[in-house]
DRENRO-747379 format. One record per atom (N, C-alpha, C, O): x, y, z. Coordinates in steps of 0.05 Angstrom, whole numbers, plus 5000, padded with zeros to 4 digits. Example, Ala and Ser with C-alpha at 12.3 -4.5 7.8 and 13.67 -1.06 7.14 Angstrom:
<atoms>
526448865156/524649105156/526449345156/528549345169/525749555142/527349795143/525850015157/526850235161/
</atoms>
This chain:
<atoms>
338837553351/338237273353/335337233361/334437403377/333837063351/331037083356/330036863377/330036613373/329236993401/327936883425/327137053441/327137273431/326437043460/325137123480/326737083512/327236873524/327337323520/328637213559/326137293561/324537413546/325837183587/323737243610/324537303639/324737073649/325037483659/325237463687/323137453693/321537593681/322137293715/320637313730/321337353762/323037233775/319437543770/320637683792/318837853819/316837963811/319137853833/316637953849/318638243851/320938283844/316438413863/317438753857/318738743890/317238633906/320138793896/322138843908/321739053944/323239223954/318438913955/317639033980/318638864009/318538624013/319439024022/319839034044/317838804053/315438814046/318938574070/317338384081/316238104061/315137894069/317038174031/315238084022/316937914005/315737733993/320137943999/322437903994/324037834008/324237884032/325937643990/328537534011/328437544038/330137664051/326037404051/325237354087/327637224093/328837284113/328637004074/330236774093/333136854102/334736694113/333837274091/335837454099/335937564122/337937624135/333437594129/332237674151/333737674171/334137874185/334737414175/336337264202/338237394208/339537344228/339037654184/341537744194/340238054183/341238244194/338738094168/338238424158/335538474162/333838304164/335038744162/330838754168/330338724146/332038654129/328438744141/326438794126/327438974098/327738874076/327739204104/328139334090/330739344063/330739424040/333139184087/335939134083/335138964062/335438994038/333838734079/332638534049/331738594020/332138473999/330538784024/328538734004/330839033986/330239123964/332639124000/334139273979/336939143968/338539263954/337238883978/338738673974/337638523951/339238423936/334938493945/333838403931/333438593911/334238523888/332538813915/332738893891/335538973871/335738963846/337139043886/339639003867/340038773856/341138743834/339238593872/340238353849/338838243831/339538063816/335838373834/333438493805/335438613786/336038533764/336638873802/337939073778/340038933764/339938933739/342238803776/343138593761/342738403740/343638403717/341438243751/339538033732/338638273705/339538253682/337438413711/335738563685/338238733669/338338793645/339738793685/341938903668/343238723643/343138793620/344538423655/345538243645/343238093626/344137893615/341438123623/338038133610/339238213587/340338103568/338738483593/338538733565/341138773557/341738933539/343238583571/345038573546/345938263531/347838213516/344238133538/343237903526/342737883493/340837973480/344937743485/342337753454/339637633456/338837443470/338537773442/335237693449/333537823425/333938033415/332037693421/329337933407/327638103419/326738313410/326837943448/325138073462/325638033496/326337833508/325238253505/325438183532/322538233551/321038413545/322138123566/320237983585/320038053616/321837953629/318438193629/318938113659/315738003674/313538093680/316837803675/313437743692/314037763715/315337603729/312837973721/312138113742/310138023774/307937933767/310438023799/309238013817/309138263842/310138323863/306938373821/307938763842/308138873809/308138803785/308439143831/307739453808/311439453799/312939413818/312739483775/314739613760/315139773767/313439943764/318039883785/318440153797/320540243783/320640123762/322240393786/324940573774/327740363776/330140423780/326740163773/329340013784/328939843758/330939723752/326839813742/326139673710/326939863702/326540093707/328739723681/330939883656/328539893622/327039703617/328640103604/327640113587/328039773567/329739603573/326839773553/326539503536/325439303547/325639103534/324239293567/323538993573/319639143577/318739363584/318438853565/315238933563/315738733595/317438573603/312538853605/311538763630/309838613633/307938773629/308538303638/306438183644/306438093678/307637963694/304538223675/303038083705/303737723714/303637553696/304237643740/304037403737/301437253743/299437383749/301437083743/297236963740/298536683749/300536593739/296536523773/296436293784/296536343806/296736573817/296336113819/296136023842/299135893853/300436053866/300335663849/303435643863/305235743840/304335813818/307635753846/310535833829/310435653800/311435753780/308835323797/308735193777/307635383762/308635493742/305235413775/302635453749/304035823740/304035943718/304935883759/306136123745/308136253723/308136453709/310136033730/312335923719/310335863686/311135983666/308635713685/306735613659/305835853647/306035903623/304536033668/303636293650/304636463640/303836593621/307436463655/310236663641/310836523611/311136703594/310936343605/312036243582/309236283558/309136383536/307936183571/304336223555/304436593547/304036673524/304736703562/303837043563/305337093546/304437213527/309336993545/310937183521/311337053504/313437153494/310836883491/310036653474/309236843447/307236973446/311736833425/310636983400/311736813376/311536893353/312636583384/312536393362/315736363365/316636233346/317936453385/320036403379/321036313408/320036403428/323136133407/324435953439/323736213459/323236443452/323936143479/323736263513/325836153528/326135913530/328036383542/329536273572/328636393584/328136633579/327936233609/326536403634/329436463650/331536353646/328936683671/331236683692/329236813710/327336943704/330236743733/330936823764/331437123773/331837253752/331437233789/331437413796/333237403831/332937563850/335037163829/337037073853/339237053843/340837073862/340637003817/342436963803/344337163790/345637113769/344437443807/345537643791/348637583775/349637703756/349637403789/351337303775/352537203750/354737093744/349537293735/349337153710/351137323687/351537563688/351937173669/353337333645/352037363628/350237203631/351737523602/350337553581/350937253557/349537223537/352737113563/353836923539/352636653547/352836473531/351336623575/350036393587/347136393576/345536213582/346436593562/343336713549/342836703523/341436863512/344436473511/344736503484/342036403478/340436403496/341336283451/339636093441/340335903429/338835803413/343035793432/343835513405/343035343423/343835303446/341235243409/339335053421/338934813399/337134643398/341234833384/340634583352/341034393372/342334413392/339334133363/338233903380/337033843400/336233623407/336834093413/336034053440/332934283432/332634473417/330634113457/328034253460/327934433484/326434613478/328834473507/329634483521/332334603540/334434483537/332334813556/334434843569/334134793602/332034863612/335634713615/335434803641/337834883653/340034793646/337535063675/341035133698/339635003722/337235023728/340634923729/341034803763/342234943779/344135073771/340934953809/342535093831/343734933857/343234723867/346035183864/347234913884/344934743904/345134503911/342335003914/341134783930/338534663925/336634663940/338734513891/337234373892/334534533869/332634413859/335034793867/332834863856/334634863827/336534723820/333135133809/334335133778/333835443781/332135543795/335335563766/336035833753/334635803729/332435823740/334235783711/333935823686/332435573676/333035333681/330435673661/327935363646/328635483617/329335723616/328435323593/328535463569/326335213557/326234963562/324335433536/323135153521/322635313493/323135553488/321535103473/321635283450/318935333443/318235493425/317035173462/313835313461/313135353491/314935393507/310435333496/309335373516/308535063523/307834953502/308334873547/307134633550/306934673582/308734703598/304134663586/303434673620/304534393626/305734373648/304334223613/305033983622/308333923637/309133723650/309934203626/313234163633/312634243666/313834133685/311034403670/311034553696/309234533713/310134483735/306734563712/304134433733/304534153744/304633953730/305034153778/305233853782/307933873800/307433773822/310733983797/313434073800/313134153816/311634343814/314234063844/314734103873/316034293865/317634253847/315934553876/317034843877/318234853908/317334753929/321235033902/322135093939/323334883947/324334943969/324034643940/324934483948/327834393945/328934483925/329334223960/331734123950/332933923929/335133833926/329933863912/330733723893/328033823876/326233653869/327734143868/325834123851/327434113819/326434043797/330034193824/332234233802/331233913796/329033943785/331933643797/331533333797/328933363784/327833293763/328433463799/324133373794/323533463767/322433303752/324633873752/323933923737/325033713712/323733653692/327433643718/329633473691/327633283698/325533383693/327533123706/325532903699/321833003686/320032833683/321633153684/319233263669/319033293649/317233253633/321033373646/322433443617/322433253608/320433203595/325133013610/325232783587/321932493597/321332293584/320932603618/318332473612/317232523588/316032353574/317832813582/315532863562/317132813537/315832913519/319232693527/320832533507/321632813509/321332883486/322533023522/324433273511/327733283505/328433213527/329933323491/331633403497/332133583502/331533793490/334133563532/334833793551/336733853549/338233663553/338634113544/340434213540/342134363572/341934613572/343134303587/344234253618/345934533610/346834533587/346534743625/347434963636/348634963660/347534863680/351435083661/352735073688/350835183707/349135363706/351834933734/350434953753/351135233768/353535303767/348635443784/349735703794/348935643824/347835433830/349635893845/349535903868/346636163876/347036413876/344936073880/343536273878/343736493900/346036483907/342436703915/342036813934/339836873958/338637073966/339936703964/337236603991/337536654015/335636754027/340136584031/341036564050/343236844058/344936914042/342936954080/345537104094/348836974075/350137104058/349236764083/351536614069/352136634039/354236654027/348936604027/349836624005/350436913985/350936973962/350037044011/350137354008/353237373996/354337403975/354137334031/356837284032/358737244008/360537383998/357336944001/358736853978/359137013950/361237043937/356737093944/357137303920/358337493917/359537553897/358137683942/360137873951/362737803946/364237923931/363337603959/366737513960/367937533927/369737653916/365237283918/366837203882/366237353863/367137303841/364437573868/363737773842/363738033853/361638133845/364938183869/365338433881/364338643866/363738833881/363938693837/363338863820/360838843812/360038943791/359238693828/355838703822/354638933841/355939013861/352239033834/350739173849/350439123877/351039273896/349438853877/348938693900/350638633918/350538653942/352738543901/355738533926/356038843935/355138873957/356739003927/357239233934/355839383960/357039473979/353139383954/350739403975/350339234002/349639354023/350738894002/352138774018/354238854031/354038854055/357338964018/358939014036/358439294050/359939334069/356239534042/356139754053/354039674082/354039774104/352339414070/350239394098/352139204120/351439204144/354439064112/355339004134/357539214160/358439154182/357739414147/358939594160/357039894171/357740114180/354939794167/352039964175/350039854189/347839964191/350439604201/347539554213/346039704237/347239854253/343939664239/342839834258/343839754288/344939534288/343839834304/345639684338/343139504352/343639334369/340639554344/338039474349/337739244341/336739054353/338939244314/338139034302/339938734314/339138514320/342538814312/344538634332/344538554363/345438364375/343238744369/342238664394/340038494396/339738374418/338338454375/335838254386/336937974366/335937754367/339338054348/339737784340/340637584365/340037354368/342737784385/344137644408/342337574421/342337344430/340337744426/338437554451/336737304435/336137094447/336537334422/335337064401/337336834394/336736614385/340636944403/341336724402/342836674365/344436514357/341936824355/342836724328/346136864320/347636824301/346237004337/349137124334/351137334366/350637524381/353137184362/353737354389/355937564382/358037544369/354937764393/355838104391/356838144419/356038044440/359038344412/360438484429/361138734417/361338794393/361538894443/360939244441/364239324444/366039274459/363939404428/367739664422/367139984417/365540154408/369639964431/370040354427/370140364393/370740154381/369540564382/370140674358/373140594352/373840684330/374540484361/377840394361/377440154349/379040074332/375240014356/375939594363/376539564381/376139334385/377539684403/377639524423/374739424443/372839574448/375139184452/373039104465/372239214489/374039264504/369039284500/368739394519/367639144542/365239164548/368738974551/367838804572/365038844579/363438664575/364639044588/362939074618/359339094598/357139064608/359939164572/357539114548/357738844536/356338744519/358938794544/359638504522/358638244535/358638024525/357438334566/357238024578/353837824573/352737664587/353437874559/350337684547/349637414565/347537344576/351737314565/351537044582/350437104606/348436974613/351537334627/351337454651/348937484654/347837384674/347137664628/345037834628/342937614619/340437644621/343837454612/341237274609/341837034629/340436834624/342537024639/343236824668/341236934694/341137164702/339936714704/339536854728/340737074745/343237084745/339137304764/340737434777/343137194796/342536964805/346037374798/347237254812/348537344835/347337524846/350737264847/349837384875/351937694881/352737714904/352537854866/352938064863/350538214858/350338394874/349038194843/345938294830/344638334857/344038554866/344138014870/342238044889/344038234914/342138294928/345138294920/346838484936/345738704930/344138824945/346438774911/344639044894/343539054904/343639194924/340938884896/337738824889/337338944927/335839134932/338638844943/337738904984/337739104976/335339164975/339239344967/338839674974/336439834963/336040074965/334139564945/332439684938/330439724954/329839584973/329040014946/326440054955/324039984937/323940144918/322639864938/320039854931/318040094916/317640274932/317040114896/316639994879/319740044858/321240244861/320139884841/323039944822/321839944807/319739844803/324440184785/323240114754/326640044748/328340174760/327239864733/329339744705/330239814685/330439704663/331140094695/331840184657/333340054642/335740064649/332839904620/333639824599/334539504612/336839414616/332139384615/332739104636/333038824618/332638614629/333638834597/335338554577/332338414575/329938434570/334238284582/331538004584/331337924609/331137684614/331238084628/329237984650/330437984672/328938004691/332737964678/334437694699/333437914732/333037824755/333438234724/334138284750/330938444755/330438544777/328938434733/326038484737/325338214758/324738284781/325337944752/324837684754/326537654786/325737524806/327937744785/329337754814/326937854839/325437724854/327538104835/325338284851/323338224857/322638244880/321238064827/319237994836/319137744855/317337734872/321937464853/321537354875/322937364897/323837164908/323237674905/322837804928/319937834944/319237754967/318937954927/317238044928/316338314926/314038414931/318538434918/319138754909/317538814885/318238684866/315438994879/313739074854/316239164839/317839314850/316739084817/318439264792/316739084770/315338884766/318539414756/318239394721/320439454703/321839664705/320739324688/322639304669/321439464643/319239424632/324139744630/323339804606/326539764587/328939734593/324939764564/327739664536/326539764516/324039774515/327839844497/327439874477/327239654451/325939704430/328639404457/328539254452/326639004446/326838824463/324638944426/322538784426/322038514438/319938424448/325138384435/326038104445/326338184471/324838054486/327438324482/328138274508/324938324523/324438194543/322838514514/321338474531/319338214531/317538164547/320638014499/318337874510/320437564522/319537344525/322937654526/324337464549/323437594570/321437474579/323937794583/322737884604/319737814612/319337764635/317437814592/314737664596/315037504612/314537494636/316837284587/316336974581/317436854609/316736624616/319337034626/319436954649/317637024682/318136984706/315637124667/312437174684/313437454696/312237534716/315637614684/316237874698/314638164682/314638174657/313838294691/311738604674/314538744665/316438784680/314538814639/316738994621/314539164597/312239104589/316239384592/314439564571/316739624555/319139654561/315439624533/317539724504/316539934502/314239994495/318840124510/319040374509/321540474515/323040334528/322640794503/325540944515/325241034535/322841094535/326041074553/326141154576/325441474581/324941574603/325541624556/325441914551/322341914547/320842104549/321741714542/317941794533/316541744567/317441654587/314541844561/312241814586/312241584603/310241484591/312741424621/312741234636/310941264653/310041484660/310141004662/307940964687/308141004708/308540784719/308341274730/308841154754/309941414757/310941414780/310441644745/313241844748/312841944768/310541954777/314842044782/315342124812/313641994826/311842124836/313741704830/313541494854/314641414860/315241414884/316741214830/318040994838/320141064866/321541254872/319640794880/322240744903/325040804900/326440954912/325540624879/327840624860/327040604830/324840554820/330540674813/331340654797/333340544789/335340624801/333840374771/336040224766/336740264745/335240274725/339740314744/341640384720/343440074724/345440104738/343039864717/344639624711/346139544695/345439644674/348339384691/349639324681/350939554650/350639504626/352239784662/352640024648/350640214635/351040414622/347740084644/346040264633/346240574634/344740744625/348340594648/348040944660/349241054623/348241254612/351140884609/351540994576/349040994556/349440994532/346841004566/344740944545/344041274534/342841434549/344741324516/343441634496/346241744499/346741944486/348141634512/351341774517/350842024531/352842164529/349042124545/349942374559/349042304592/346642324594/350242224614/349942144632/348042304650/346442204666/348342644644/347042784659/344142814656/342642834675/343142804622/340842754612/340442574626/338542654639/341042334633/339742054633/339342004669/338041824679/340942244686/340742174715/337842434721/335842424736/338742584707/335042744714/333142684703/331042744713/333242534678/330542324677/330242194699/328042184708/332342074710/332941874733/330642034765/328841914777/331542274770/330442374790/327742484782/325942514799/327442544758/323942574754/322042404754/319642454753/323542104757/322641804754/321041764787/318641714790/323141794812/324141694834/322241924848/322042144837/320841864870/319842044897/321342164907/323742094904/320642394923/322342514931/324342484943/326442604944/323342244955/326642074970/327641814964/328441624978/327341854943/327341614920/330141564918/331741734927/330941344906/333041234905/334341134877/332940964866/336141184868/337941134846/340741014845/342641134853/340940774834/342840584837/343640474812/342140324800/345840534802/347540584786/349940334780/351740314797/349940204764/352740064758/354040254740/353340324718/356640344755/358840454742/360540284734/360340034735/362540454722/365140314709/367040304729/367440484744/368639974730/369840074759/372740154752/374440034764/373540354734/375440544736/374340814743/372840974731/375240814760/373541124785/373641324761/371541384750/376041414753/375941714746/374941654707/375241834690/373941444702/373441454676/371541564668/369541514681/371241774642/369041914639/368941974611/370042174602/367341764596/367741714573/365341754555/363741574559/364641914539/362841974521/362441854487/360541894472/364641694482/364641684458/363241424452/363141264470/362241364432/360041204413/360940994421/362840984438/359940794412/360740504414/359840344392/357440354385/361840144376/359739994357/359839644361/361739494365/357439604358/357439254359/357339214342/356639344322/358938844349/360738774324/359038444328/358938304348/357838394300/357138094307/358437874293/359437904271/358437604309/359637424301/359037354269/360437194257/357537424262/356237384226/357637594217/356637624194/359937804221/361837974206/359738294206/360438474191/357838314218/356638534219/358038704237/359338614256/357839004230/357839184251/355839384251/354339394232/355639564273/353239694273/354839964269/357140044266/352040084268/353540454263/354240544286/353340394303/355440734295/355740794317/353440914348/352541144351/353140764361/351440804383/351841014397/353540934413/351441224403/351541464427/351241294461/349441214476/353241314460/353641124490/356141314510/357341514503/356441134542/357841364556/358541144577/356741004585/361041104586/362640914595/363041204625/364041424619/362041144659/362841304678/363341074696/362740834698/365241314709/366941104729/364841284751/363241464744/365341194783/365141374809/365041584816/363441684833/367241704801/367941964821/366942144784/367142394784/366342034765/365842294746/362942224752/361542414746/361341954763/358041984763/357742214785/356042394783/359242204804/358042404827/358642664814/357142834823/360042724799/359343044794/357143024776/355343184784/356542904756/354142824740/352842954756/352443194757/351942704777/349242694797/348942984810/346843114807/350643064821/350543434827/349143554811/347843734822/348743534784/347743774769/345543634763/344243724744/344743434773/341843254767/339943214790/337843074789/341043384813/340843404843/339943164844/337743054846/341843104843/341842684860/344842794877/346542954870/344542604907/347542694922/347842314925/346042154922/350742274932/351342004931/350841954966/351142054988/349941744952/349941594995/350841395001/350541325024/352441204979/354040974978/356040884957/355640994936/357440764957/358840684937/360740404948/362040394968/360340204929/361839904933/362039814920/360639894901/364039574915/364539424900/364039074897/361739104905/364138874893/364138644896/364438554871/363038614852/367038364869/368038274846/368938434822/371038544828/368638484807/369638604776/367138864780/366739004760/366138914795/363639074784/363139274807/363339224831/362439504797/361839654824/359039924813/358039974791/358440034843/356540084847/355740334852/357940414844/354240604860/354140744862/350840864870/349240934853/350240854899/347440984895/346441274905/347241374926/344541414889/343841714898/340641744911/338841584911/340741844915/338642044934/337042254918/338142474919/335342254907/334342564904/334242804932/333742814956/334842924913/335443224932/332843464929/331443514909/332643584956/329943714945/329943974929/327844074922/
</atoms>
């Protein structure tokens, strides 16, 4: 059949693609979300009847462009004038459908050319934009001018059109892919696309990093499970950890010595304490968000693991293992002789355990977010009391207290010489 498709499409980099996924995938997730549903689109392309196939391009052509399709650069300044040059560039004397590169959903029979009567094609999308432009020449005048990105540029382009006396030939309206949701959505109703497929492998793979700074941001709330599903309470409390210290914390907080460091201190609550004590601490996380909640509340935090070089080694007063931090890397004994290489010689280490004494638990943990994510499995370590004190023995830390108050309990050591 004689015409011309065209995708137009930006090449498929990290950061530079599907941002507005972001909210729930990195960077990377994105932009390999995006490109499958490039590989889609171009698949359902090249089996398009067609004479010629098209990709105007934004970015270098990598291994993910299927043979048959020629490549033009795109040229302009906004999405209009670009949108103008795509049709101008493959312009060989026979009709043009443009498509999208969000629509993998597309079928090969929606790409026809019977176009008797009509000058014109367009698809509309549910929000407002259009999938698909078809014309049978080139006219800057259809496209220069056309609010791009918007919720009624789909409106804006149809009225351009029969401005210009065109008949428009209307295409079922599609759902494009922009949004986390609309991820969802395609997944659910076309399971046998590239894109769905890759979607359902990244929701059962996210990074634990990445779920964690969604929670402190607020855009999704996660809770931590054994490798089982079952829920682990004593990780799960966010509300707690971003709440002012309260008055179990500050109980704590009296057995400290001066100067403290915070391993793995959230967002702030028990750095921010100290300081209006008047106790010097520092808060470290691995976490980007939490240190700049921790900032933003005038408290000093460093993004860093706890295993790398720290400021201060064999000074600090104390050390704090809070709110289960003693499971962080899952091996408790690693993580209490970092603890005593941290701490002066008669330094102090204070510990929230698990308050089932004899529990001594090594196995992973995965968070689960309210957006249907889970993470891969975390190397984490759930100790009760009486299994930290043998820990602490082989980390020459000796115990010099142990209490409880409310749901939560406590445990502090001594370095030993």
């Amino acid at each position: 059949m004689k015409g011309t498709l065209i995708v137009i499409a930006k090449e498929p980099v990290p950061g530079r693609v599907k941002t507005r996924l972001q909210s729930e995938f990195t960077a990377q997730e994105a932009a390999a979300l995006a490109r499958a549903s490039l590989v889609d689109t171009l698949t359902t392309v090249r089996a398009a009847p067609a004479s010629r196939r098209v990709i105007a391009l934004d970015g270098d052509p990598g291994p993910w462009l299927p043979d048959g399709f020629e490549v033009v650069g795109q040229r302009g300044d906004g999405l209009d004038e670009r949108l103008a040059a795509a049709f101008e560039d493959a312009y060989d004397g026979t009709p043009m459908l443009l498509v999208g590169m969000d629509t993998p959903q597309l079928r090969p029979e929606l790409l026809g050319f019977h176009w008797s009567g009509y000058d014109a094609v367009l698809g509309l999308t549910e929000d407002g934009g259009y999938w698909c432009l078809g014309l049978r020449k080139p006219d800057r005048r259809a496209l220069v001018g056309v609010p791009m990105s918007t919720d009624h540029t789909g409106i804006d382009q149809l009225r351009r059109l029969r401005a210009l006396g065109l008949r428009v030939r209307m295409l079922p309206t599609l759902r494009d892919m922009d949004t986390p949701r609309d991820a969802a959505y395609l997944a659910a109703e076309f399971p046998s696309l590239r894109v769905s497929r890759l979607y359902r492998r990244l929701q059962h793979a996210a990074h634990p990093g990445l779920l964690f700074e969604q929670a402190l941001g607020g855009t999704a709330r996660v809770v931590a499970t054994g490798t089982d599903g079952r829920t682990v309470p004593t990780l799960s409390e966010l509300d707690r950890w971003t709440a002012p210290a309260d008055e179990v914390d500050r109980l704590a907080l009296s057995r400290c010595e001066g100067p403290v460091l915070d391993i793995g201190c959230g967002p702030g609550r028990i750095v921010t304490a100290l300081a209006e004590r008047g106790i010097p601490a520092l808060g470290v996380d691995v976490s980007p968000r939490a240190i700049s909640l921790t900032t933003s509340r005038g408290a000093p935090a460093l993004h860093r693991p706890v295993q790398e070089r720290l400021p201060g080694e064999g000074r600090w007063g104390s050390v704090l293992l809070m709110d289960g931090n003693i499971g962080i890397g899952g091996d408790p004994v690693d993580l209490l002789r970092r603890c005593a290489e941290l701490v002066r010689p008669d330094g102090l280490v204070l510990v929230e355990v698990d308050p089932d004494d004899d529990l001594d638990d090594t196995d992973p943990i995965v968070l689960r977010s309210s957006t249907g994510r889970r993470s891969t499995p975390l190397p984490w370590a759930r100790v009760g009391t009486r299994a930290l004190i043998r820990h602490a023995r082989t980390a020459r830390l000796h115990p010099t207290e142990d209490w409880r108050a409310g749901h939560r309990a406590f445990l502090t050591l001594r370095r030993t010489a």
